[in-house]
VOTOR-448861 format. One record per residue (C-alpha): residue in three letters; chain; x, y, z; residue number from 1. Coordinates in nm, 2 decimals, padded with zeros to 4 digits. Each point is the difference from the previous one (the first is absolute). Layout:
# residues N
NODE  aa ch     xx     yy     zz   i
NODE Ala  A      X      Y      Z NUM
...
# end
This chain:
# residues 115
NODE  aa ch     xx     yy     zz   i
NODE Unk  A -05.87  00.30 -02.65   1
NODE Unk  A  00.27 -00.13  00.29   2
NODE Unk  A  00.14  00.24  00.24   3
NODE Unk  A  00.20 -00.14  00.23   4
NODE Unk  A  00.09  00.18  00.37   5
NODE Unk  A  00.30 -00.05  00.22   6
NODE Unk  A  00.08  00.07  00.33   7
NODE Unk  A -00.35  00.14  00.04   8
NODE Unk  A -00.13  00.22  00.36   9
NODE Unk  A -00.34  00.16  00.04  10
NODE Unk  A  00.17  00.32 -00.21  11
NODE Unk  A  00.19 -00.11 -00.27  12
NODE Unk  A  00.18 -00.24 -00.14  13
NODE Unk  A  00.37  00.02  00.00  14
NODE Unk  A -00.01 -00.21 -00.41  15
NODE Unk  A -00.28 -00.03 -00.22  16
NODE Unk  A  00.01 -00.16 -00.35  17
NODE Unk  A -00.20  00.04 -00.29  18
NODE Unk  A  00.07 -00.20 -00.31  19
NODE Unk  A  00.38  00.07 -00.02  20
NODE Unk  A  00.06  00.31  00.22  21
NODE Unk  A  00.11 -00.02  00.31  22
NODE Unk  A -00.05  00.35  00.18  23
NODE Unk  A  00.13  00.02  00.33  24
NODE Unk  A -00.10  00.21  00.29  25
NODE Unk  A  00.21  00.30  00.12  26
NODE Unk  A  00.28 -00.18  00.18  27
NODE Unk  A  00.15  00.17  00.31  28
NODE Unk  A  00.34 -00.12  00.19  29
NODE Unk  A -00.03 -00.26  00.32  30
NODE Unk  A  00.24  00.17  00.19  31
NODE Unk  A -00.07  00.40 -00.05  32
NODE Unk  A  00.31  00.07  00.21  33
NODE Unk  A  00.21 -00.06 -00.31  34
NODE Unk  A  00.11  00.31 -00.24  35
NODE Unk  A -00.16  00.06 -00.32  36
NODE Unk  A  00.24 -00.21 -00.18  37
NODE Unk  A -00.01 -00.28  00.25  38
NODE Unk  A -00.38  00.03  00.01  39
NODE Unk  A -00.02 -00.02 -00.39  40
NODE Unk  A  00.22 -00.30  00.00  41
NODE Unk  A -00.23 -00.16  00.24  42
NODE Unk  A -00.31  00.10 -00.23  43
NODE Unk  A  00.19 -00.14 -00.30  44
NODE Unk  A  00.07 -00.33  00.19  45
NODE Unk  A -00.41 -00.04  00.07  46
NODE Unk  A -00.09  00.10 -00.38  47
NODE Unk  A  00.23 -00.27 -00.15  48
NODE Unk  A -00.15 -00.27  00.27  49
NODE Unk  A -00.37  00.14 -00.10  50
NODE Unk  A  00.10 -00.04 -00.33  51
NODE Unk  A  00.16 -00.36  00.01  52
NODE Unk  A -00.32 -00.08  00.18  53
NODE Unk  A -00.20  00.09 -00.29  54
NODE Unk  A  00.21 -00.19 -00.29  55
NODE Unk  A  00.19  00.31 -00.10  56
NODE Unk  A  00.32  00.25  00.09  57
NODE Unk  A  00.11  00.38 -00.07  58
NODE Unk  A  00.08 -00.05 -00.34  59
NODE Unk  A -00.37 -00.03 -00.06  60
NODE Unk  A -00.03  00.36  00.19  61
NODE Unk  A -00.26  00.20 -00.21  62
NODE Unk  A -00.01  00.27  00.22  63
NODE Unk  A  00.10  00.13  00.38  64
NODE Unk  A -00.14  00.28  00.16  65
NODE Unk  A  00.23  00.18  00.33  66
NODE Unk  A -00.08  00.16  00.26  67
NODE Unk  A  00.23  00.20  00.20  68
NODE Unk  A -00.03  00.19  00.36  69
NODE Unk  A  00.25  00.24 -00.13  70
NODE Unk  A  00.11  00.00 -00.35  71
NODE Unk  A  00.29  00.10  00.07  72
NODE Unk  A  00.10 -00.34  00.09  73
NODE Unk  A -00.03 -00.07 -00.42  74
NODE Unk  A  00.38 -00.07  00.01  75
NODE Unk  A  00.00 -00.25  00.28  76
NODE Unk  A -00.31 -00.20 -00.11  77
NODE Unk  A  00.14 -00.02 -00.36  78
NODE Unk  A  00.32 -00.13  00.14  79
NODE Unk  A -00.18 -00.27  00.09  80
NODE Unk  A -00.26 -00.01 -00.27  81
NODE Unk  A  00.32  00.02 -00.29  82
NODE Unk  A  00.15 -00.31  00.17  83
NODE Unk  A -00.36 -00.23 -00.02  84
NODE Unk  A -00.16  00.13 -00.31  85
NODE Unk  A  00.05 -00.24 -00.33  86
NODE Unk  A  00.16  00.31 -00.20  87
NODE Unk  A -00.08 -00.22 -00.35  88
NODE Unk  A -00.39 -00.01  00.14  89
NODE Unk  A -00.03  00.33  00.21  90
NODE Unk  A -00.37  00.08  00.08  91
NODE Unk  A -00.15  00.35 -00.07  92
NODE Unk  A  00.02  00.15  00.33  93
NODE Unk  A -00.12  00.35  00.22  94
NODE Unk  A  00.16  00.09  00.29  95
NODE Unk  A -00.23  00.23  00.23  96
NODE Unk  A  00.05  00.16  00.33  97
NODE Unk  A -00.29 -00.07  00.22  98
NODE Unk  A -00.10 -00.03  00.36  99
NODE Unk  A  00.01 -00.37  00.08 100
NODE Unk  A -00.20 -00.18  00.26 101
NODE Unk  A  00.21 -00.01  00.29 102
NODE Unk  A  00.29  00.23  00.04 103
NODE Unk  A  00.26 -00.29  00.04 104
NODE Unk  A -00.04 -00.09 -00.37 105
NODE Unk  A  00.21  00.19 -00.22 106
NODE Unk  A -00.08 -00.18 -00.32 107
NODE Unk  A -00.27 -00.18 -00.12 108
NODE Unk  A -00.03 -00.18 -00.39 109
NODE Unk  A -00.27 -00.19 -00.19 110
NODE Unk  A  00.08 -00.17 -00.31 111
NODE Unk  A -00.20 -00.16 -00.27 112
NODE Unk  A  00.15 -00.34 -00.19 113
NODE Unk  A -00.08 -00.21 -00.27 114
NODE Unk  A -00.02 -00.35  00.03 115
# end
């Protein structure tokens, strides 16, 4: 059995794949000053490079979970989510509102791809 980690520190891994699924570690923006939208848009950005690194895109999306400071931001991070999201390949997603790690991040989304 081949797993295969990327981008690895002593706590997690930030890719790991297993046959052909890619799951990717919750992804969080690199500049938390940004909005909701502009910190999804920066999220997005870092999935579709993850996923290029592993041999696959967003229209392999099989699922996406999000997590939101305040989910009343929804709007605002869909705004930015509708405008990335292959529409003929959309994932099955949850949206949750949760306490993040650090109070600058307003968003946070792991996905999970085919190959």
């Amino acid at each position: 059995m081949s797993i295969q980690r990327f981008h690895t520190g002593p706590r997690m891994s930030q890719m790991v794949i297993h046959k052909d699924t890619v799951y990717l570690a919750g992804q969080v923006a690199n500049d938390p000053t940004q909005d909701v939208e502009m910190q999804t848009r920066q999220i997005l950005g870092q999935i579709d490079a993850l996923l290029a690194e592993a041999g696959t895109d967003k229209s392999k999306l099989l699922s996406a979970t999000i997590y939101l400071a305040d989910i009343a931001t929804f709007g605002a991070m869909n705004k930015a989510w509708d405008a990335w999201v292959d529409q003929a390949n959309a994932p099955a997603r949850a949206t949750v509102e949760a306490k993040l790690a650090a109070p600058q991040y307003v968003v946070e989304i792991q996905v999970t791809a085919a190959k």
